[in-house]
TIKEZA-718925 format. One record per residue (C-alpha): x, y, z. Coordinates in steps of 0.25 Angstrom, whole numbers, padded with zeros to 4 digits, always signed. Example, Ala and Ser with C-alpha at 12.3 -4.5 7.8 and 13.67 -1.06 7.14 Angstrom:
# TIKEZA-718925
+0049-0018+0031 +0055-0004+0029 
***
This chain:
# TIKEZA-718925
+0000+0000+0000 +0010+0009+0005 +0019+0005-0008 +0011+0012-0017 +0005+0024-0012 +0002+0036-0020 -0001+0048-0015 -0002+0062-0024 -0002+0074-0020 -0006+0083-0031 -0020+0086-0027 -0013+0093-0014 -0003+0100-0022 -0014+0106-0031 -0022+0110-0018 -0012+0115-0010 -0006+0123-0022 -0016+0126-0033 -0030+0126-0025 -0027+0131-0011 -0022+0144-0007 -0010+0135+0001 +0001+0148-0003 -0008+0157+0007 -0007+0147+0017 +0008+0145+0017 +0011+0160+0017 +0005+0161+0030 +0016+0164+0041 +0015+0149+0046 +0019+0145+0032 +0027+0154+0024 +0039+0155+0028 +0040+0138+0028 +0032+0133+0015 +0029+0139+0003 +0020+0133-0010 +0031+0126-0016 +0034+0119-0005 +0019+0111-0006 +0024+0101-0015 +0035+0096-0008 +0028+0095+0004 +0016+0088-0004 +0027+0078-0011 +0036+0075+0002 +0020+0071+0009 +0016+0064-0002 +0030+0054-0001 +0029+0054+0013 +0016+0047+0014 +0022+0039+0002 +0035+0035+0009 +0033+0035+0023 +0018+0035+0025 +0011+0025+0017 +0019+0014+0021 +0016+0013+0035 +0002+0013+0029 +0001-0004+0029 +0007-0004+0043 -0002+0004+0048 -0015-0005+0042 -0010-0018+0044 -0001-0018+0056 -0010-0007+0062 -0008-0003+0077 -0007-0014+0087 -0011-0013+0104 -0002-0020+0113 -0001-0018+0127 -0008-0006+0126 +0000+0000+0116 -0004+0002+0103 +0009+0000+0093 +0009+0008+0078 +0015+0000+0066 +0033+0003+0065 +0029+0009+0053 +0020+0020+0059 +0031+0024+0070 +0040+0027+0057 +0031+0035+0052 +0028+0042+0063 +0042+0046+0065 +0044+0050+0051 +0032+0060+0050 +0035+0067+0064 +0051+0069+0060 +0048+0073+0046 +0037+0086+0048 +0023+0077+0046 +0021+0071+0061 +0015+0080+0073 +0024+0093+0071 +0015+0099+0061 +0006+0101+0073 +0016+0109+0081 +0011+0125+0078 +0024+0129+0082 +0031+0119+0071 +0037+0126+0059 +0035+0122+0043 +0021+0115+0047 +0013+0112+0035 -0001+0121+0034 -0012+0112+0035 -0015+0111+0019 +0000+0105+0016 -0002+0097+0029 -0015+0089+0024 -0009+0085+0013 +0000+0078+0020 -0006+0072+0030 -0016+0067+0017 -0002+0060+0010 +0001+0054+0023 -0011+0049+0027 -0013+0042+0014 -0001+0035+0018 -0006+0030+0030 -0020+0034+0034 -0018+0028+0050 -0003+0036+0051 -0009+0050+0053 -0016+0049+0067 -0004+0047+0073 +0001+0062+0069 -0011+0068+0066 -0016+0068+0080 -0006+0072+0086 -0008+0085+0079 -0022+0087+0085 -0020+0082+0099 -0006+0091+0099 -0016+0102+0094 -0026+0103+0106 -0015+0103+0113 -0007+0115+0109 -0023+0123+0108 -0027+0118+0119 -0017+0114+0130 -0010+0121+0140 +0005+0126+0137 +0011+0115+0146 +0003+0104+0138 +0008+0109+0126 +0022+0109+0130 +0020+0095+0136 +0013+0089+0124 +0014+0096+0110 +0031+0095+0110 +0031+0080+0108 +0016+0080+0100 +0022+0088+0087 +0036+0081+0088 +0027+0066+0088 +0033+0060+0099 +0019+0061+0104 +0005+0059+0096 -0008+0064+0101 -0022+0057+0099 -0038+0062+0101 -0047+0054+0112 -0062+0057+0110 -0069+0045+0108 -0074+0034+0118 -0079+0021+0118 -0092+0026+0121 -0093+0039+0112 -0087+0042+0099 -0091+0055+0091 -0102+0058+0103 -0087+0063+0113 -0098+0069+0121 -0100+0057+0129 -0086+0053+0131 -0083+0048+0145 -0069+0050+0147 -0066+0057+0160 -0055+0068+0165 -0053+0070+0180 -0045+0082+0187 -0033+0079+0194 -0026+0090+0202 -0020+0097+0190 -0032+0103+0182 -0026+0099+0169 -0024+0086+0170 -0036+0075+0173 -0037+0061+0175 -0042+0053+0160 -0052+0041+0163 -0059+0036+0147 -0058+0030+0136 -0055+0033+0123 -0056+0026+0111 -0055+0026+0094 -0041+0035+0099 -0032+0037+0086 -0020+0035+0088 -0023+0033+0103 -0011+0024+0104 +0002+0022+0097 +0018+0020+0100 +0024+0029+0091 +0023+0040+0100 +0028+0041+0113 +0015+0047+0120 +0000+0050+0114 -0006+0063+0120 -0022+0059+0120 -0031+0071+0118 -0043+0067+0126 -0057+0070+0128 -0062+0068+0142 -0072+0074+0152 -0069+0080+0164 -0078+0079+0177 -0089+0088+0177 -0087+0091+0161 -0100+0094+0155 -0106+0083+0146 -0104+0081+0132 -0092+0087+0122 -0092+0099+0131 -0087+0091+0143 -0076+0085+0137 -0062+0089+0138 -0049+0087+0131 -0036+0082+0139 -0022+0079+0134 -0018+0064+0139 -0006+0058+0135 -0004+0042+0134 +0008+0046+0142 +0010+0057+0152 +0019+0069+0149 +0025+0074+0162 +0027+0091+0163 +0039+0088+0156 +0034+0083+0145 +0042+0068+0147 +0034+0057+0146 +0028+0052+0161 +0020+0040+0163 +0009+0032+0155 -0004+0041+0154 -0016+0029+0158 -0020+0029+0143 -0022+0016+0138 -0024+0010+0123 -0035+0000+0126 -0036-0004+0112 -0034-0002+0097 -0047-0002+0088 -0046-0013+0078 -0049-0003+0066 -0055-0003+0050 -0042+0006+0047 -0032+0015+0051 -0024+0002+0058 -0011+0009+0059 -0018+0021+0067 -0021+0016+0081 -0036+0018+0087 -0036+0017+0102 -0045+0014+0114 -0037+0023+0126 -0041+0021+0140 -0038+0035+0149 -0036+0032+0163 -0038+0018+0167 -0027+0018+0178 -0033+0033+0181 -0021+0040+0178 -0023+0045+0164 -0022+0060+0164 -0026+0072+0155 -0022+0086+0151 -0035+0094+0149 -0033+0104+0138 -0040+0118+0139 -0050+0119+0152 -0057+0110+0161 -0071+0111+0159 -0078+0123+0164 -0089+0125+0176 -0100+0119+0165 -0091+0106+0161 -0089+0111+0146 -0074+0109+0142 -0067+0109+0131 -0061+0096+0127 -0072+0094+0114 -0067+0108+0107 -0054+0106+0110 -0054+0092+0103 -0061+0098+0091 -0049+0105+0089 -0041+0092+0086 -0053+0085+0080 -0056+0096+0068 -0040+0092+0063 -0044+0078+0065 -0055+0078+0056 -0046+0086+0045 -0037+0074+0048 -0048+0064+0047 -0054+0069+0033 -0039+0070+0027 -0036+0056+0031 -0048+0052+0024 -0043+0061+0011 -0030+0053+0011 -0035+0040+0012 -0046+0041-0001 -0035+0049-0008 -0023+0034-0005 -0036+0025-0009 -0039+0034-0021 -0025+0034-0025 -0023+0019-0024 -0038+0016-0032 -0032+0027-0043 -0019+0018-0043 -0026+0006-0043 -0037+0010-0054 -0025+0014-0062 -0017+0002-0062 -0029-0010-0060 -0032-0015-0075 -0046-0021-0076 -0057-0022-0086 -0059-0012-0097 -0062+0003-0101 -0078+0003-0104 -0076+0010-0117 -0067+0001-0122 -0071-0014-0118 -0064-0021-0128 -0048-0014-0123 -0039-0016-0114 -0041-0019-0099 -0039-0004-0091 -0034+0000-0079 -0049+0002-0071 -0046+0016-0070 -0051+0018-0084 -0064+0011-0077 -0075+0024-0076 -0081+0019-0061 -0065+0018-0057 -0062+0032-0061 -0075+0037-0055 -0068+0028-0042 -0058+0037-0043 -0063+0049-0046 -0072+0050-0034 -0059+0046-0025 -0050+0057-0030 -0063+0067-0029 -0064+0065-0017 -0052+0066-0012 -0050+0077-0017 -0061+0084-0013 -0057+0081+0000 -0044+0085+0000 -0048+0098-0005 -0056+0099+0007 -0047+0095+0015 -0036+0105+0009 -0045+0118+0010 -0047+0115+0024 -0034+0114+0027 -0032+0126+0021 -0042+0134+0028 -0035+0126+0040 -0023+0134+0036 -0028+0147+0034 -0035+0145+0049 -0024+0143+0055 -0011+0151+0048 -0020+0163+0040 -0016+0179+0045 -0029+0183+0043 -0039+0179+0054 -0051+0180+0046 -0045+0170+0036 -0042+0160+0049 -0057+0161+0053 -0062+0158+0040 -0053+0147+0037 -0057+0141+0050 -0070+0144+0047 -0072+0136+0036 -0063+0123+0043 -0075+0123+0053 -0085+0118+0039 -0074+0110+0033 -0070+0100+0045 -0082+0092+0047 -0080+0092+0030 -0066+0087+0029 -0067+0078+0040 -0079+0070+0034 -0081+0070+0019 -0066+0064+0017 -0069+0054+0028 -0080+0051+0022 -0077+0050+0009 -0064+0043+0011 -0071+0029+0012 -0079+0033-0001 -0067+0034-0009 -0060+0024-0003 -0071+0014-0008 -0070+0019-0020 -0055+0015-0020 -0056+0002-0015 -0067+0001-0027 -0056+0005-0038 -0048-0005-0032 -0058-0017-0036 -0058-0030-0029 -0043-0027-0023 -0047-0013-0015 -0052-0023-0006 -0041-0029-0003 -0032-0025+0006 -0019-0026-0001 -0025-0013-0007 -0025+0001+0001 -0038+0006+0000 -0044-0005+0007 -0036+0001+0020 -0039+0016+0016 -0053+0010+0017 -0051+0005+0030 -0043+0018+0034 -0054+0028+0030 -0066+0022+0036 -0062+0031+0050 -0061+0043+0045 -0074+0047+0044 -0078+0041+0058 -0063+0049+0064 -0063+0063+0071 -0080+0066+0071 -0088+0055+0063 -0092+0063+0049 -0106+0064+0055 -0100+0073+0066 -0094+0083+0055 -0107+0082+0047 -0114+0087+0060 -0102+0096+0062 -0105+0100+0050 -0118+0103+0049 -0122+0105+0063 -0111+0116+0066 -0104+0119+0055 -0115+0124+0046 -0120+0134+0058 -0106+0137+0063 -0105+0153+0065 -0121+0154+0061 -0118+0147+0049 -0107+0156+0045 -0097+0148+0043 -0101+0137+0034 -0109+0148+0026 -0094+0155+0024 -0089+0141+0020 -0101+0137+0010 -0098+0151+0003 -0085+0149+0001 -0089+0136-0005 -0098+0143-0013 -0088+0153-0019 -0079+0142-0023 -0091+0135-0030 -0094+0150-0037 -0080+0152-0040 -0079+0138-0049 -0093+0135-0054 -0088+0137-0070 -0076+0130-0068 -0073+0126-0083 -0078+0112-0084 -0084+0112-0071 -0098+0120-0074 -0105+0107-0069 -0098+0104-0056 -0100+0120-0053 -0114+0118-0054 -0114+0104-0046 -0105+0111-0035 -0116+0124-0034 -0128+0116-0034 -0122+0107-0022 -0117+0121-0014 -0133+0123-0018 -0138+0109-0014 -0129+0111+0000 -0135+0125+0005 -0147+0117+0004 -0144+0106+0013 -0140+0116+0023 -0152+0124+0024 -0160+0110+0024 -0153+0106+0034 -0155+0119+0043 -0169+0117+0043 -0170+0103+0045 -0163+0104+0056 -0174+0110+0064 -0183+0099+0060 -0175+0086+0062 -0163+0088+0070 -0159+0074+0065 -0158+0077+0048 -0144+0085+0052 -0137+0073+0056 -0143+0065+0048 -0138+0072+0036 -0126+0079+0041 -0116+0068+0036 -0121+0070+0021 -0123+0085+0023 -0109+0087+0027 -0104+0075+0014 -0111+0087+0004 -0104+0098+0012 -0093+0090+0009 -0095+0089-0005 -0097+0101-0008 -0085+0107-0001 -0078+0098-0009 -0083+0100-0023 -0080+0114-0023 -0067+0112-0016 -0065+0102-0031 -0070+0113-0039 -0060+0122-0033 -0049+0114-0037 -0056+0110-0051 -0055+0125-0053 -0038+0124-0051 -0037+0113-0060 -0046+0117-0073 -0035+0131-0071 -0022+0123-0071 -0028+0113-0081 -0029+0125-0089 -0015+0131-0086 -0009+0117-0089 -0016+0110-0100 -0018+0094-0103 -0004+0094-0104 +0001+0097-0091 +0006+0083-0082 -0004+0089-0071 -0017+0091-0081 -0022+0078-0075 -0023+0083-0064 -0029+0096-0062 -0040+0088-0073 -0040+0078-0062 -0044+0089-0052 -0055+0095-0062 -0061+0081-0064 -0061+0078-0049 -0069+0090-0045 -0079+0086-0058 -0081+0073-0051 -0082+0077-0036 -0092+0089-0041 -0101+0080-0051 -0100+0066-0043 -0097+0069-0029 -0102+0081-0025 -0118+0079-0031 -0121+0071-0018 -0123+0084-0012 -0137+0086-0018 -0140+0072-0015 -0136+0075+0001 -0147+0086-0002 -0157+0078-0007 -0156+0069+0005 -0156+0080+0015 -0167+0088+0011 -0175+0074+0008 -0171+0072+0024 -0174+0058+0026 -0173+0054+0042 -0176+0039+0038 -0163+0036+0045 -0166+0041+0058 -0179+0038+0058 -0178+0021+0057 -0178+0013+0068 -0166+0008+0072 -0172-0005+0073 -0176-0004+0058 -0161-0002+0057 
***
């Protein structure tokens, strides 16, 4: 698997430096003195031979040796402590978390990336990538001691970092988790009694310690998600001097026995079995009504993680898109419908093989262009001089989160059916990769906030954020684009198509705001495919956009040009997407105005 891996990495070249604005982001202070646009390709090249080289073959180690539990030590394939070490001393592990470290990547080179690595090894990136958030609460959130005590050893990778939300007895409701804090005389610290479980990377032995980010609830807290509160609890204690004391009373009870990700261990943690598990609560204590802090705190970590989440999800249709291509390319099999009495042809040549195709590399693309312009608001929030600039950008992340998080992972599993399909007879085999990518993706859309919870996230609060304001400023923006290509030479059609659907979705939303009144219930009911047409139209235009570069440089260079193909590639895609993809929008329509509540109203014992 990991012998053949191909990667390419010209869609992100022409995002990064024909479609995006990416120059104005790297003349900000943080950037310009360090990295300039000719830099882009190199830093894209050494990514894509990384994940090549280094990262891909670890891939088979990771699926079939996996991650093993003995003694109550969960130990990580050779392979993996290789890796590790290679991406920590060579600029890719936890330092491009540190703020204070220079030549880090702005987030729109970073992605790219992490999407080349990930490819490689889709169960390797937890261990680094969480780090980055847990290390992030920290520094926003901890007090200066705890920052000195922690964050030094965090950004060099000695230690890893992980998230512990979910319980045995509740998953996405967090409001009814039972794990407890108790005061001790120091009012920072409190005794941990609880369990936690479905805890990436909850164990491992690459690193010498694990600093768990924790969810519990102190006595008295009030009940629900506003009673909860966030702790810092290593697996091993960190004395005042920031040496290493003894064990911490964290356990790894068990390894889930998993569908995919193998190489990325999921563990059961027990807190405080012996009673001395201790915690370091970050920010204040609940206040006189029990309401703390610990659920907007975590949010802060889990908005990344969802990014995270969607962007694995692009990497993995874009390896089992890559591998179907090759394999469509190479498998020679019946022959071309318009000439039956010639040659056998590669299935490639096959129409329903190349509509296989083409629905893969549509949408991944159109999810990498969300993904990409997110990241680029992402940017300008965060590094921009101009502050209204910063609250726009930030503005608009609000919309796109619950959107980038759930359309990739959903789609993921689509397009990796339809790469296992190419494949024939031998996709279901194991001896070819997708069948592990399919196994892989299957998470994703379950990880960080099932994509129900963004749909309501969506619809439920981002659609009335700021009086409405918000998602209003990001649908006219929207909007504009749309105006600004709807005569596209050659494109008139998927103008119209693109128009009609901006049309079509105004619609569902007043629907919806007046059925809401009526049955409380048709908002969750719908909001999964409400947010799937928010999705598809976010990305049609976003193709459009990038149609519109493509027919100007396929002008400038002629059919001549060794790069021709694939700027027509880019017009093509955006035909697809926009006249095969993006119509499910009007019947998501149909459906909701039709708001048939059959599915709530049967029995369950008819069921």
């Amino acid at each position: 698997m990991a012998g053949n891996f191909n990667y390419s990495n010209r869609d992100h070249k022409f995002i990064i430096k024909e479609w995006l604005d990416t120059e104005k982001i790297l003349n900000f202070d943080e950037f310009k003195d360090v990295y300039g646009m000719e830099d882009v390709d190199m830093i894209l090249d050494q990514g894509v031979k990384v994940a090549r080289e280094i990262v891909a073959p670890t891939n088979i180690d990771g699926d079939r040796i996996g991650v093993r539990l003995e003694n109550g030590q969960a130990l990580v394939p050779e392979s993996f402590h290789k890796l590790y070490n290679f991406m920590q001393e060579n600029g890719y592990g936890n330092s491009q978390f540190d703020p204070e470290e220079e030549g880090k990547l702005p987030t729109i080179l970073h992605i790219a990336l992490e999407e080349f690595f990930n490819a490689g090894n889709p169960a390797f990136h937890s261990y680094i990538g969480l780090a980055g958030g847990s290390s992030n609460l920290i520094n926003s959130y901890g007090r200066e001691e705890d920052k000195q005590k922690f964050l030094p050893k965090m950004f060099s990778g000695q230690w890893a970092g992980t998230m512990c939300l979910t319980e045995p007895c509740c998953g996405s409701d967090v409001g009814d988790i039972t794990t407890r804090a108790y005061a001790t005389d120091d009012p920072m610290i409190y005794k941990i009694k609880g369990t936690k479980c479905f805890i990436t990377c909850g164990d491992q032995d690459i690193t010498e310690n694990i600093i768990h980010l924790l969810l519990a609830k102190c006595e008295g807290a009030a009940p629900g998600t506003k009673g909860i509160s966030l702790f810092i609890v290593p697996k091993v204690w960190v004395n005042d001097d920031g040496s290493l004391g003894e064990r911490n009373d964290v356990s790894t009870v068990a390894l889930e026995h998993k569908m995919g990700i193998h190489g990325s261990p999921t563990a059961m943690l027990s807190f405080g079995e012996e009673d001395n598990c201790r915690g370091i609560l970050l920010g204040s204590p609940p206040d006189e009504s029990g309401r703390a802090e610990g659920m907007a705190q975590m949010f802060v970590m889990m908005n990344g993680a969802r990014q995270g989440t969607g962007l694995t999800a692009l990497s993995i249709m874009q390896a089992a898109y890559n591998y179907s291509l090759q394999y469509a390319r190479e498998r020679i099999q019946g022959k071309a419908i318009d000439n039956p009495k010639g040659p056998r042809v590669p299935i490639i040549q096959h129409p329903d093989i190349k509509r296989m195709l083409v629905f893969q590399k549509a949408v991944a693309e159109a999810c990498r262009a969300m993904l990409a312009k997110n990241s680029y608001y992402i940017d300008l929030s965060r590094h921009s001089p101009d502050p209204a600039e910063r609250k726009m950008a930030q503005r608009r992340i609000e919309v796109n989160n619950p959107l980038v998080k759930a359309y990739p992972s959903d789609m993921v599993w689509q397009t990796t059916c339809e790469a296992i399909q190419v494949h024939g007879g031998y996709g279901f085999t194991e001896e070819y990769p997708v069948a592990q990518y399919a196994r892989d993706s299957k998470i994703l859309s379950i990880w960080e906030g099932t994509n129900f919870i963004q749909s309501m996230d969506l619809v439920g609060r981002k659609w009335t954020l700021d009086g409405g304001k918000i998602f209003a400023e990001w649908m006219a923006e929207l909007k504009d684009s749309l105006e600004k290509h709807k005569n596209l030479e050659g494109l008139a059609r998927e103008g119209e198509i693109m128009a009609k659907a901006a049309a079509t979705y105004g619609g569902i939303q007043a629907f919806i705001a007046g059925a809401f009144t009526g049955n409380i219930k048709i908002v969750p009911l719908y909001s999964t495919r409400i947010l799937r047409a928010t999705a598809l139209l976010w990305g049609g235009s976003l193709l459009l956009e990038q149609a519109g570069v493509a027919l100007e440089r396929i002008k400038e260079l002629g059919e001549g040009h060794y790069d021709y193909n694939f700027y027509l590639g880019k017009v093509k895609t955006a035909q697809f997407y926009i006249r095969n993809i993006v119509p499910e929008i009007f019947n998501i329509a149909e459906v909701v105005r039709d708001s048939d509540t059959s599915a709530v109203e049967i029995p369950e014992e008819a069921l």
